[in-house]
C-alpha positions in Angstrom: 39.1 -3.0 2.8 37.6 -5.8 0.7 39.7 -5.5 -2.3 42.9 -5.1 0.1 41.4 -8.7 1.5 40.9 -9.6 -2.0 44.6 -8.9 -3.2 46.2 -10.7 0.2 44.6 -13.7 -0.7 46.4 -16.8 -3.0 45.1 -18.8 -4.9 41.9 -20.9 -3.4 42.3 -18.8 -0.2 38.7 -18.2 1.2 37.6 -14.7 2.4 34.1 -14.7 4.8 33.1 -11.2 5.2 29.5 -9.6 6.1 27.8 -5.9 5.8 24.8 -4.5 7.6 21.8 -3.7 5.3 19.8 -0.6 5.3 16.6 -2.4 7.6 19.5 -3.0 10.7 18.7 -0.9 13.9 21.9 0.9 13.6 21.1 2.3 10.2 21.3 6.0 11.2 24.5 5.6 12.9 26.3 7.5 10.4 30.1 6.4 12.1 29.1 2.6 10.4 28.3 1.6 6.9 24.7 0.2 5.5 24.1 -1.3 1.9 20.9 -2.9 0.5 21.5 -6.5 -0.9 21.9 -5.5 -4.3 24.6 -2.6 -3.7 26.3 -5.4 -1.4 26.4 -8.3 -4.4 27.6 -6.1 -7.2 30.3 -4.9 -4.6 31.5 -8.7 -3.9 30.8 -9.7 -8.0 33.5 -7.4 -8.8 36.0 -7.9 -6.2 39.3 -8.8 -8.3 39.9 -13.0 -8.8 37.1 -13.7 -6.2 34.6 -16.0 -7.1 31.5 -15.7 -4.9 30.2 -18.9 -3.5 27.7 -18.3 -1.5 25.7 -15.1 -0.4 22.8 -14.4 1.6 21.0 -11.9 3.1 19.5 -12.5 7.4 17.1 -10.6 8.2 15.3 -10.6 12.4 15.1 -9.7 15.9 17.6 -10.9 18.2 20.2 -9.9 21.2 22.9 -7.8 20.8 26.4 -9.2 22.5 25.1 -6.5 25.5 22.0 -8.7 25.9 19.9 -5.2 23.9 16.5 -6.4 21.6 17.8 -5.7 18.5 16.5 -5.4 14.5 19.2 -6.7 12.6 19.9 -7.3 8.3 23.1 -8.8 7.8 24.3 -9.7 4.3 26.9 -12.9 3.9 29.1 -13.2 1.3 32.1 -16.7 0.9 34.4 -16.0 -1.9 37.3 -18.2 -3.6 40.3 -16.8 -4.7 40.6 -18.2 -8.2 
């Protein structure tokens, strides 16, 4: 899905995108998708023409849209289409 995102873009077209990290609550739902920050940067590094502007990795407790107490790691990436 990224590198479709990726490939649709021209140039200096900005993609946002984010991925749950292994500490998120939902972490053993195994219908979703969980990478640690390091597996999640070398993914966006080599996404073809992108150049990564900004990445960061939230960790905390908060609400889920359902109003549910939630753990949550969520890893940011910005990239430029170069």
């Amino acid at each position: 899905m990224l590198i479709r995102m990726a490939n649709g873009l021209v140039s200096g077209g900005v993609m946002y995108y984010t991925l749950f990290g292994h500490k998120d609550a939902w972490a053993n739902d195994p219908t979703m998708s969980f990478y640690d920050f390091a597996e999640a940067d070398e993914m966006a590094q080599a996404l073809p023409g992108i150049k990564i502007i900004e990445n960061l990795n939230v960790e905390g407790d908060g609400l889920t849209m359902k109003g549910t107490p939630k753990h949550f790691e969520i890893h940011h990436f910005i990239g430029i289409k170069e």
